[in-house]
ROFIMI-910456 format. One line per field, with one value per residue (C-alpha): x, y, z. Coordinates in Angstrom, 2 decimals, padded with zeros to 5 digits. Example, Ala and Ser with C-alpha at 12.3 -4.5 7.8 and 13.67 -1.06 7.14 Angstrom:
xx: c(012.30:013.67)
yy: c(-004.50:-001.06)
zz: c(007.80:007.14)
REM end
This chain:
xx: c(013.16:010.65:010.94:010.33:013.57:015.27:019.34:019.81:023.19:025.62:024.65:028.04:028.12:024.41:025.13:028.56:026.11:024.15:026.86:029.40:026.75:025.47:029.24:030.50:027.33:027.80:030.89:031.00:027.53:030.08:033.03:031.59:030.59:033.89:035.73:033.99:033.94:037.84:038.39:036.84:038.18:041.69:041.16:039.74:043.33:045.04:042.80:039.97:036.45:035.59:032.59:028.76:029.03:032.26:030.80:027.72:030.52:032.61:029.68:028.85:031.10:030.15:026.34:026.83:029.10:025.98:023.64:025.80:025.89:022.12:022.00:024.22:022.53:019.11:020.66:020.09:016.27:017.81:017.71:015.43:016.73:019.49:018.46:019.48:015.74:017.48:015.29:016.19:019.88:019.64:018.23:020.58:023.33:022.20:021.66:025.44:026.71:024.73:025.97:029.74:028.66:027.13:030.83:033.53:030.93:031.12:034.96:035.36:033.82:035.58:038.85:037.27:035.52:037.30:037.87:040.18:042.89:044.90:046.50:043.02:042.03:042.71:043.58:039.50:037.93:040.58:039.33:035.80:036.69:038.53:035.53:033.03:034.86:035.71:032.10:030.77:033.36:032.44:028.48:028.30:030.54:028.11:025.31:026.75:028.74:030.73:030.88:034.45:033.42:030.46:032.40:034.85:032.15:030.39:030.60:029.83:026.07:024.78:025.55:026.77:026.51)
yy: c(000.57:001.64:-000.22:003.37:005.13:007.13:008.56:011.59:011.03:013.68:014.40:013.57:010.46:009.71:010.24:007.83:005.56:005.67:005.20:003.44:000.65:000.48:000.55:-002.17:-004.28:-003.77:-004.63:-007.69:-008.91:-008.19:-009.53:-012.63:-014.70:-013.70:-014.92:-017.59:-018.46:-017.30:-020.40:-022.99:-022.35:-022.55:-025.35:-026.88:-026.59:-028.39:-031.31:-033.24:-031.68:-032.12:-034.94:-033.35:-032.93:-031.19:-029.27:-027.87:-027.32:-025.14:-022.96:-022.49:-019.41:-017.39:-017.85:-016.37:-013.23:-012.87:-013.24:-010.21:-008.09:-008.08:-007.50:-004.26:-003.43:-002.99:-001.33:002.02:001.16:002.08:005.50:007.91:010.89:011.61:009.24:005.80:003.83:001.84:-001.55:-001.46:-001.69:-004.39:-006.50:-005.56:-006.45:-010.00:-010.63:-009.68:-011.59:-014.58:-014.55:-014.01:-016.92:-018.79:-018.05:-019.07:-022.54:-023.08:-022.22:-024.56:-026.97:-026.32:-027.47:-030.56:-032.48:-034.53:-034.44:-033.68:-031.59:-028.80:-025.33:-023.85:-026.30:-024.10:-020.75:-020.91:-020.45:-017.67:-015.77:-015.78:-015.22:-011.84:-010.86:-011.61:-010.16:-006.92:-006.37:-007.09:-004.99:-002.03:-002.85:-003.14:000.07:002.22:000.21:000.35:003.43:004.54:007.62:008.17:007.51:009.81:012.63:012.61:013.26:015.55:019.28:020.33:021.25:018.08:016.90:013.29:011.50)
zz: c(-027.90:-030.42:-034.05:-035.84:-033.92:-036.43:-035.60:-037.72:-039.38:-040.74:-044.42:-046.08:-044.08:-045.35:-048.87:-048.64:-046.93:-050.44:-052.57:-050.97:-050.18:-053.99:-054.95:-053.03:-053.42:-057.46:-057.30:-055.43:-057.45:-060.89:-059.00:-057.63:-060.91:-063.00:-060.05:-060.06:-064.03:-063.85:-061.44:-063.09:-065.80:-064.34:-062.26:-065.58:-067.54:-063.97:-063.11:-064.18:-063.83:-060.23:-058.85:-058.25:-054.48:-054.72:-057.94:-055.35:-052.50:-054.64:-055.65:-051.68:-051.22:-054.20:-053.68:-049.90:-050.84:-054.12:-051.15:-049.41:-052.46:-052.40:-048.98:-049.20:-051.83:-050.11:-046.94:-048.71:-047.46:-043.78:-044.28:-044.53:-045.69:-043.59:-040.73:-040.15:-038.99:-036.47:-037.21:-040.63:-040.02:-037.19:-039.69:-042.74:-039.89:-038.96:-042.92:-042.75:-040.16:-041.62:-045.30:-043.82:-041.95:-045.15:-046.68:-043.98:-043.77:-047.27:-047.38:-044.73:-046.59:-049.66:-047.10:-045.76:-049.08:-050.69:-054.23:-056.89:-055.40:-057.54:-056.31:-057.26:-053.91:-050.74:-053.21:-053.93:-050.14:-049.40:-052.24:-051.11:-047.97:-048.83:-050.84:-047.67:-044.77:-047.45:-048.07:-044.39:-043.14:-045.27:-045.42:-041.03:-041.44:-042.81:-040.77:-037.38:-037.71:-034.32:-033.11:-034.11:-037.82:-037.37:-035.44:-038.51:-041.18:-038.93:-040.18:-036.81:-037.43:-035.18:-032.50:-031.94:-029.08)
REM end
């Protein structure tokens, strides 16, 4: 398979590929570090402030699903004009797949460290877990679209197949 194949896309799916990727990607790269601020600060009113190691463990998650915000944000680099370049988007989905990986490991981790424990202690990794698997969902979406998805923004001027 040549590394320059280009798929022509539907143009209304191409443009919501442009701005639902720079959405989302905004959104979780505002998202991320108020969640993140909004925590500490709670879990700083119900326990003690928490050892180094657990310190770097807690900021695992939130540097992953930063990691994916950038990532969706440069997907709009897979297209060209209103066709998805194939290599581009394999490599936008393994980034993906890796930073939702980064984020269930880190939220894992968060689980298994000991430390001080509070509610905040197993609320924490669910939160960055919702905010990974939303924005891989929505960012391998628009990256791997299927046909039904491209059949449903197709106006009926190309043909998918």
């Amino acid at each position: 398979m040549p590394h320059d194949l280009r798929v022509p896309l539907p143009p209304l799916f191409a443009r919501r590929f442009r701005s639902g990727m720079v959405i989302m990607g905004a959104t979780l790269l505002v998202t991320t570090p108020l969640m993140y601020a909004f925590l500490r600060f709670v879990g700083s009113i119900l326990s003690q402030r928490p050892d180094p190691i657990t310190a770097v463990v807690i900021a695992v998650p939130p540097l992953f699903v930063l990691a994916l915000a950038v990532t969706m944000l440069l997907a709009r680099r897979c297209l060209d004009g209103d066709r998805l370049v194939v290599a581009r988007a394999r490599t936008i989905r393994n980034a993906l797949v890796v930073c939702l990986g980064g984020v269930v490991v880190g939220a894992a981790l968060i689980a298994i460290v000991p430390g001080p424990t509070n509610p905040l202690t197993y609320f924490e990794p669910v939160v960055y877990l919702f905010m990974g698997v939303l924005g891989f969902s929505v960012g391998h979406m628009f990256v791997r679209p299927s046909r039904t998805t491209l059949l449903k923004f197709s106006d009926g001027s190309l043909t998918v197949r």
